[in-house]
FIKOLZA-1660 file (N, C-alpha, C; in steps of 0.1 Angstrom, whole numbers, plus 5000, padded with zeros to 4 digits):
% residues 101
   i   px   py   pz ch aa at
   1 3955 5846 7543  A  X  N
   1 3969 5844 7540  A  X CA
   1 3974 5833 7549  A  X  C
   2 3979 5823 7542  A  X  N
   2 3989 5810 7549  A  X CA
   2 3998 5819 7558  A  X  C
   3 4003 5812 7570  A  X  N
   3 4015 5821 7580  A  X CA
   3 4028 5812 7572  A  X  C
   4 4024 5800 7579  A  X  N
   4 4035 5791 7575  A  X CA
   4 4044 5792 7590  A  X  C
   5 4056 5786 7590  A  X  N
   5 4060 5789 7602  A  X CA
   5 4075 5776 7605  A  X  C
   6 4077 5774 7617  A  X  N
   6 4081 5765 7623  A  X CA
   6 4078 5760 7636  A  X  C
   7 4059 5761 7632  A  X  N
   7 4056 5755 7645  A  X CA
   7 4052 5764 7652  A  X  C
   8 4048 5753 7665  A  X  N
   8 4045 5767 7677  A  X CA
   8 4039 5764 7688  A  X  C
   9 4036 5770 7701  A  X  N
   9 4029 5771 7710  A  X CA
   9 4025 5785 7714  A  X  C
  10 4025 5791 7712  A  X  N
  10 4021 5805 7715  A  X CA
  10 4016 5811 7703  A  X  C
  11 4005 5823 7710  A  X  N
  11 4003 5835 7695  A  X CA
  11 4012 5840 7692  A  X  C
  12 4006 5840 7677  A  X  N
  12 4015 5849 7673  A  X CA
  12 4017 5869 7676  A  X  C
  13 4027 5872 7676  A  X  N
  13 4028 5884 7683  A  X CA
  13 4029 5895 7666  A  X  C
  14 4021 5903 7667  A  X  N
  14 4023 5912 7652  A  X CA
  14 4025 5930 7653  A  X  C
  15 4033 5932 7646  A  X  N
  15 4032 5945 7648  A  X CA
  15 4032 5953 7627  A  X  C
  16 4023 5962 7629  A  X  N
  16 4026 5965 7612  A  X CA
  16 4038 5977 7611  A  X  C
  17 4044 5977 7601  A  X  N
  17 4058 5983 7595  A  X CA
  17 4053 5985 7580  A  X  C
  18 4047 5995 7577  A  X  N
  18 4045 6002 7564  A  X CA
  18 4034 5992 7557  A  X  C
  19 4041 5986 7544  A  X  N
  19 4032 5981 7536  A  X CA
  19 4032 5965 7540  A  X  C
  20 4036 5961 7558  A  X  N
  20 4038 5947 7557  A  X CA
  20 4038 5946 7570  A  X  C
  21 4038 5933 7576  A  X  N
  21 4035 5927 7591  A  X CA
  21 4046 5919 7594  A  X  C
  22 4054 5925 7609  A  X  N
  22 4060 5915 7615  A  X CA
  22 4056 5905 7619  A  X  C
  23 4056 5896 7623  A  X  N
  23 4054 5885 7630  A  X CA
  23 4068 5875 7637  A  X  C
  24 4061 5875 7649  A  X  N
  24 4072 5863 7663  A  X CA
  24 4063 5857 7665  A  X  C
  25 4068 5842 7669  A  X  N
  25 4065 5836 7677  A  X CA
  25 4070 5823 7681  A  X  C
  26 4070 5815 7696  A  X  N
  26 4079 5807 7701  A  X CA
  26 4073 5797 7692  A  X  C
  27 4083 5790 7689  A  X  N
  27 4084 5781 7678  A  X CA
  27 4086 5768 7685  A  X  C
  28 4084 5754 7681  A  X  N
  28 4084 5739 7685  A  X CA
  28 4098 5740 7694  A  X  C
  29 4112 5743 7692  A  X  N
  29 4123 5746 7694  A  X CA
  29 4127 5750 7708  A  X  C
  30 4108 5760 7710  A  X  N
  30 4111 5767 7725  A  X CA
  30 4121 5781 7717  A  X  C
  31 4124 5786 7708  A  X  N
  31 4128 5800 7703  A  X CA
  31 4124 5802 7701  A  X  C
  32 4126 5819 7691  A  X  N
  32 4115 5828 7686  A  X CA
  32 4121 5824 7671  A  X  C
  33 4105 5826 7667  A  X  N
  33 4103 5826 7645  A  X CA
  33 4100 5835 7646  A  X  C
  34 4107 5844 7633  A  X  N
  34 4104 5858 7633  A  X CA
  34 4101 5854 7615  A  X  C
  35 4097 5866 7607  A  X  N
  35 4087 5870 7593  A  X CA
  35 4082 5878 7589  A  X  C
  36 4085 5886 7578  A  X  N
  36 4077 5895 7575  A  X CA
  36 4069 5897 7567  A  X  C
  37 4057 5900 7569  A  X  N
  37 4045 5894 7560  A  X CA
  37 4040 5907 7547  A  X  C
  38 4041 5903 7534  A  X  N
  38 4035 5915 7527  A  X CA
  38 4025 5916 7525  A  X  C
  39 4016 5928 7533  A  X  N
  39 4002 5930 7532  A  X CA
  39 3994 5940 7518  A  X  C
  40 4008 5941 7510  A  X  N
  40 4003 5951 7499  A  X CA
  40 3992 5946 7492  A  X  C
  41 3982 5948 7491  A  X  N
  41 3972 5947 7483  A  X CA
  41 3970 5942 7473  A  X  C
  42 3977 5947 7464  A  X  N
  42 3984 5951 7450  A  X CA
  42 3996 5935 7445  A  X  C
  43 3999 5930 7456  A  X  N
  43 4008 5918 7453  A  X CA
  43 4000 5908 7459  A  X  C
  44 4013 5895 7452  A  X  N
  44 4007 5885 7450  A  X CA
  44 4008 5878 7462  A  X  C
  45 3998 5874 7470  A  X  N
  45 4002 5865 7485  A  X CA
  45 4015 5857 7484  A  X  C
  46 4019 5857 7494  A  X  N
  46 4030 5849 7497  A  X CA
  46 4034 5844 7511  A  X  C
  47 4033 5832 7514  A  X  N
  47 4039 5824 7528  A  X CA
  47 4047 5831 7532  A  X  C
  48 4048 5839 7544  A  X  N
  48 4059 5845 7543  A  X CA
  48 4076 5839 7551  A  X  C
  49 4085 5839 7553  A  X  N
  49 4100 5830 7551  A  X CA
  49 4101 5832 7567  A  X  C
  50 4102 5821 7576  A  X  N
  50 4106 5826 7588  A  X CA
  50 4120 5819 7593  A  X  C
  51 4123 5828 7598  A  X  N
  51 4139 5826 7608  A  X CA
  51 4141 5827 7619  A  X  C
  52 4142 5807 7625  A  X  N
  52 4144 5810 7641  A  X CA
  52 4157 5820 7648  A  X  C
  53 4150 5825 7660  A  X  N
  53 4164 5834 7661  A  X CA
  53 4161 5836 7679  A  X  C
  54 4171 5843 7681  A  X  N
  54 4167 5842 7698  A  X CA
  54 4170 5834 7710  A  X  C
  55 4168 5835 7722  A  X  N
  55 4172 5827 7731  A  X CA
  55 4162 5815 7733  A  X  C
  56 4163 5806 7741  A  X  N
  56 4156 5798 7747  A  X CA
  56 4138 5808 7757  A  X  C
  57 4132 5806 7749  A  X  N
  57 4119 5813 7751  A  X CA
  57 4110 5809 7763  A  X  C
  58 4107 5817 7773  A  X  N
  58 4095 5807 7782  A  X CA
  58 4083 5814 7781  A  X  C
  59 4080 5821 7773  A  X  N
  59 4065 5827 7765  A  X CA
  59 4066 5833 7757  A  X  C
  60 4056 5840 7754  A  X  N
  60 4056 5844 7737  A  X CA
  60 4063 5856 7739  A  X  C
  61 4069 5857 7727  A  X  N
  61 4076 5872 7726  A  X CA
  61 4070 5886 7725  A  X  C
  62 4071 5899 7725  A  X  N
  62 4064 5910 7723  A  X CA
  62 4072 5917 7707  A  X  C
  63 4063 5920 7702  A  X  N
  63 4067 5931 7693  A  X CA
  63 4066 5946 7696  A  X  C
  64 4075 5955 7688  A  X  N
  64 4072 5968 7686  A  X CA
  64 4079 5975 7678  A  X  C
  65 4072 5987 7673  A  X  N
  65 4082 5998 7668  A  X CA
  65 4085 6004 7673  A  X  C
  66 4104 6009 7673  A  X  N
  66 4110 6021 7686  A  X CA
  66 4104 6036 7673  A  X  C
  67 4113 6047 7680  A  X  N
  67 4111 6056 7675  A  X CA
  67 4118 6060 7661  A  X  C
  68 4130 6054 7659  A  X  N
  68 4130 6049 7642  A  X CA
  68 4123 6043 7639  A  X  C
  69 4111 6035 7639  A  X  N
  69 4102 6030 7630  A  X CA
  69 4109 6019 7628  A  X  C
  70 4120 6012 7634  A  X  N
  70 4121 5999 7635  A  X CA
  70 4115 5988 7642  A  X  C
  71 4117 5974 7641  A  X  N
  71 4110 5969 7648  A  X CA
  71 4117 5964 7657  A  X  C
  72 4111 5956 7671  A  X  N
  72 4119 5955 7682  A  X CA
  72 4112 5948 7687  A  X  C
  73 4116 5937 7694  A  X  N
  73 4113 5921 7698  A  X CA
  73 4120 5922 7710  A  X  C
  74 4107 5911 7721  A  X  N
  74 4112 5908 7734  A  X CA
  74 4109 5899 7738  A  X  C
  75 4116 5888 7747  A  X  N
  75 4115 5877 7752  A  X CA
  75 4117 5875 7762  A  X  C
  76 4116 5870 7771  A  X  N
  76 4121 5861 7783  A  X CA
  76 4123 5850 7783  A  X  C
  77 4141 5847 7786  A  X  N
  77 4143 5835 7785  A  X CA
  77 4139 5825 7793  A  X  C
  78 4144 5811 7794  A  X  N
  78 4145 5803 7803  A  X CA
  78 4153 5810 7817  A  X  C
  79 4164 5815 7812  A  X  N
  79 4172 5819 7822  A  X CA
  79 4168 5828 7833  A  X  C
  80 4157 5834 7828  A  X  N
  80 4149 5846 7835  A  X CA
  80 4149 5859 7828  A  X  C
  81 4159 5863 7825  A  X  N
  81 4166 5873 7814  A  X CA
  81 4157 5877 7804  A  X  C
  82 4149 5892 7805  A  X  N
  82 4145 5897 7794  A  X CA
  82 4156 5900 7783  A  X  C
  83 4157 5891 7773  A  X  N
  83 4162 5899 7757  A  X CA
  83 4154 5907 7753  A  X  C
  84 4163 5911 7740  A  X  N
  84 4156 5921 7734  A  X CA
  84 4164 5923 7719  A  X  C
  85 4156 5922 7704  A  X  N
  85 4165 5922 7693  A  X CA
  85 4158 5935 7686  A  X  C
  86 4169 5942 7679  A  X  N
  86 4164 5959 7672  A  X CA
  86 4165 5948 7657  A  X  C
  87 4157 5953 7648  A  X  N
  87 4158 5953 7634  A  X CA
  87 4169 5967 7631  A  X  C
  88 4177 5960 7619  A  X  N
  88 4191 5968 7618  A  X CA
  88 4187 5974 7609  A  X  C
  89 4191 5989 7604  A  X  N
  89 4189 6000 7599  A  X CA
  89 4183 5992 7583  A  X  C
  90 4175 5999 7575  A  X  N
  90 4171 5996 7563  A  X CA
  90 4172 5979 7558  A  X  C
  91 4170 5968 7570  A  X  N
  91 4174 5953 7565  A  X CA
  91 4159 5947 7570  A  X  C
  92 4157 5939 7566  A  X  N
  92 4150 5928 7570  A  X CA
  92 4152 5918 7579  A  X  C
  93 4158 5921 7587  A  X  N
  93 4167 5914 7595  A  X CA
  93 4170 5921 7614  A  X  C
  94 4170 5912 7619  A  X  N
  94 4173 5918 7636  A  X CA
  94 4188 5916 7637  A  X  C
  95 4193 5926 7645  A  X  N
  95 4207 5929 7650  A  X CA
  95 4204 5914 7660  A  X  C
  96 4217 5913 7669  A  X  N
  96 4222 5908 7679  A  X CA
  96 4209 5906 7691  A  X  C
  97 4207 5897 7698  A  X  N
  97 4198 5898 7710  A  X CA
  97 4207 5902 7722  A  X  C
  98 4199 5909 7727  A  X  N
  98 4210 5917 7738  A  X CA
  98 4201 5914 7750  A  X  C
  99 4208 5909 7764  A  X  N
  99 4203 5907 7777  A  X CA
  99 4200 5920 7786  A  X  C
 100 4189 5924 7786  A  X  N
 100 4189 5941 7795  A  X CA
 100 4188 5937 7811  A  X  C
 101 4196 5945 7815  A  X  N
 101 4199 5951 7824  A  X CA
 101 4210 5942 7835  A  X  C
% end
């Protein structure tokens, strides 16, 4: 499978979500590209669509699923500041990046 992308210097970071694979990673930009890759079998490959999103990155991001089975992204910025973005209920898409603590 082609990733496709916007670039990069770091791995890419993956976590799987049912019938398909997230994917981050810090992008030429110094942000995070995020993607969701469909691993069904049964379909037809596809490059999958990425969207920079996120703070100013100084390494690669982490993936995970919380305990809804969503997915959940972390960074550390430039600034020092761990972020952190939830995927929003039933979307393909991450909420807001939020600065913890």
């Amino acid at each position: 499978m082609m990733l496709g992308g916007h670039g990069g210097f770091s791995p890419v970071a993956a976590v799987a979500q049912r019938d398909r694979i997230f994917l981050a990673q810090r992008n030429d930009a110094g942000t995070v590209s995020l993607a969701w890759a469909n691993v069904d079998p049964d379909a037809v490959p596809e490059v999958p669509k990425w969207v920079a999103s996120g703070p100013l990155a100084m390494h690669m991001p982490a993936t995970a699923i919380d305990a809804e089975g969503r997915v959940v992204v972390a960074c550390l910025a430039a600034t020092g500041r761990l972020y952190v973005a939830r995927q929003k209920s039933g979307a393909d898409s991450l909420g807001e990046w939020t600065a913890v603590g």
